[in-house]
N, C-alpha and C positions, 0 to 999 in steps of 0.2 A: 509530593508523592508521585508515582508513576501513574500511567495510566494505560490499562490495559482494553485494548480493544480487540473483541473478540467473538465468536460464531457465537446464534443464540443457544445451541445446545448449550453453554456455559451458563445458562441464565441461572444463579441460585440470590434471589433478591436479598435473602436476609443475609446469606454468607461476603455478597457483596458491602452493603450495610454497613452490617459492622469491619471490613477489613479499612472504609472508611472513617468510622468510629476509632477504630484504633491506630489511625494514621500507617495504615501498610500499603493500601493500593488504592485506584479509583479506576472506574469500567465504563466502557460505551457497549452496545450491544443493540442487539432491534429487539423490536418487542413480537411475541411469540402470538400467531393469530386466536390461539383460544386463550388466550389473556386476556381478560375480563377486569379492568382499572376502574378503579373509581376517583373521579376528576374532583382536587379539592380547590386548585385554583390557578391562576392564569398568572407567568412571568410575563412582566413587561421586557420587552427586548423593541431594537428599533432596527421598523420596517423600513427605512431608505439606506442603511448601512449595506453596502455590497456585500459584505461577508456571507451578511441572510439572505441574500436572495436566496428564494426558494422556500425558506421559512416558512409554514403556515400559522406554530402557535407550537408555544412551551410553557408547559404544564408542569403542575404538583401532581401528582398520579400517586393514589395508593394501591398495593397490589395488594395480596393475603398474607404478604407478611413483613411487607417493608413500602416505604413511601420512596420514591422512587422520582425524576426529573423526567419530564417525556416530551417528546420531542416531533412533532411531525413536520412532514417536509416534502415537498415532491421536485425532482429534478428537474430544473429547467431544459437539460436538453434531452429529455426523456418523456417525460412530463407521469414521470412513474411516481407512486407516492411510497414515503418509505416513515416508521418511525421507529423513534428511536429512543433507548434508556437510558440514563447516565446516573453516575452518584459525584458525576465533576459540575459544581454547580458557579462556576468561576470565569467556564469559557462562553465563549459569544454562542448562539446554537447554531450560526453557521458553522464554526469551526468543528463542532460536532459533527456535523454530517462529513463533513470534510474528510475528521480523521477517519472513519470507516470508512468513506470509500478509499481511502489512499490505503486502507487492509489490502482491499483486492489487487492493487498497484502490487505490494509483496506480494501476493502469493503466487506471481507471476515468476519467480526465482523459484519454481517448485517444477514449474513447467520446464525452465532450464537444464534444473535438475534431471528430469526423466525423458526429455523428449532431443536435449541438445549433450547433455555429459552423459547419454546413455548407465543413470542410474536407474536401471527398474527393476534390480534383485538383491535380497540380502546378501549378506558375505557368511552371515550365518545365524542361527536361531537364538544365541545366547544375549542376553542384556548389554554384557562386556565388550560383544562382536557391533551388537547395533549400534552400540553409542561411540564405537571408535568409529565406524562408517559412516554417521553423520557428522560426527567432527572432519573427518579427512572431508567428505563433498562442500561441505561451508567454507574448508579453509581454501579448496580450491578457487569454490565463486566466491571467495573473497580475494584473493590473488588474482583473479583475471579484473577482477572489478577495477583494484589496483591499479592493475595496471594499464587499463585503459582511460582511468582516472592522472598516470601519470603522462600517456601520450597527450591527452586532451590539455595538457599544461604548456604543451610542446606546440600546440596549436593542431593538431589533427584531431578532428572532429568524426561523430559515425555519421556522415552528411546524406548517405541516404537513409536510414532512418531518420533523421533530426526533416530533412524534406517530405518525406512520408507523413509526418507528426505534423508538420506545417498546413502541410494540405489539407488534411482532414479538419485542422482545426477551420482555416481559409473558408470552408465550407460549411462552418454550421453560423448559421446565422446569428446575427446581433444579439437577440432576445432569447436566446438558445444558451449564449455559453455561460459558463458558473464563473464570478469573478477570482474565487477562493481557488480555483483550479490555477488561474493565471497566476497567483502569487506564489507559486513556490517551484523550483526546478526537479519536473519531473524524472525519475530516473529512468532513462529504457533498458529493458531485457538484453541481455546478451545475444547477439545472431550468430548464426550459426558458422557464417563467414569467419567470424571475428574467432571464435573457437577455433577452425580450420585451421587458421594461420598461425596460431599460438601454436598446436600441436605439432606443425610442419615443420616451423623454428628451432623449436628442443628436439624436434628427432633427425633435423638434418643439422641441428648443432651450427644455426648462420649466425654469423659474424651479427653484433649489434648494427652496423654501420650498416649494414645488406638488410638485415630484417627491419630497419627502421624506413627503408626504401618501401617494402613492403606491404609493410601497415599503412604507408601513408595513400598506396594504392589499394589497398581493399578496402580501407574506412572512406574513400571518397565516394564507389559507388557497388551497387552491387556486382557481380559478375557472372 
């Protein structure tokens, strides 16, 4: 089944439930502060697996109208406490936390959207107009994605971000970082550079051989 992680305004426990029940989806989600759960009993999970770090305890939790997987947890490099819901009762509860924060990761392509492809106005009010203008902005950051995906095979790297990302990491201490973070190849945002050069290319129509000269100068450092 899929699994859908999502804002808690989404919270509907019983609709969730059952779409597990009938085998159509499974949800992560945090739990909403005037949620009021009654604790019916405690999953074992194991505290020296790295995944959990951070883990506090995962729970049977009944709400008003469905039982419910809960999950609490505070960030090791935050030390913020966060919990959280699920009806996926399969995965480690590090991975849990995991997947939700890696939400925020996406909705970093929204930021691209409006701040770097200067999307911040409808094309027009009709259902028909909306849904072809979110299609065309996805296919675009999905083409540029591409295609920095196929430079990156060629061996050119975004090496000041990917340094930038180093550093930061270099500097949070031992006891600080999440190991679950380490295990998977984070994707970075589009810069604004990188956009720049794309659009220069197609409007001055350069030679691949010339704009591959290029990219391999603007993904080395900033400018």
């Amino acid at each position: 089944m899929p699994i859908l992680v999502v804002d808690p305004a989404y919270i509907d426990n019983q609709f969730w439930a059952l779409e597990k029940i009938h085998q159509q989806a499974m949800v992560i989600t945090r739990e909403k502060q005037n949620m009021k759960p009654t604790l019916y009993d405690n999953n074992a999970f194991d505290g020296e697996d790295p995944v959990n770090k951070g883990v506090l305890s995962d729970e049977l939790a009944g709400y008003s109208n469905a039982a419910l997987r809960r999950i609490c947890y505070r960030d090791p490099a935050t030390c913020k406490d966060f919990v959280f819901i699920t009806t996926c009762n399969s995965l480690r509860p590090g991975l849990i936390a995991l997947l939700y924060f890696m939400r925020w990761k996406i909705e970093k392509a929204y930021d691209v959207f409006k701040n770097k492809l200067k999307v911040r106005k409808a094309w027009g009010s009709g259902e028909t107009c909306a849904m072809t203008q979110a299609h065309f902005v996805a296919l675009l950051h999905n083409l540029l994605t591409l295609l920095l995906a196929r430079l990156e095979k060629t061996g050119l790297q975004q090496n000041a971000v990917e340094k930038r990302a180093a550093k930061r990491f270099e500097k949070t201490p031992q006891d600080k970082r999440v190991p679950t973070h380490e295990m998977i190849r984070h994707a970075f945002p589009l810069t604004c550079q990188f956009i720049r050069i794309v659009r220069n290319v197609f409007r001055q129509k350069i030679p691949w051989e010339d704009a591959y000269l290029l990219f391999k100068q603007r993904l080395h450092s900033y400018l």
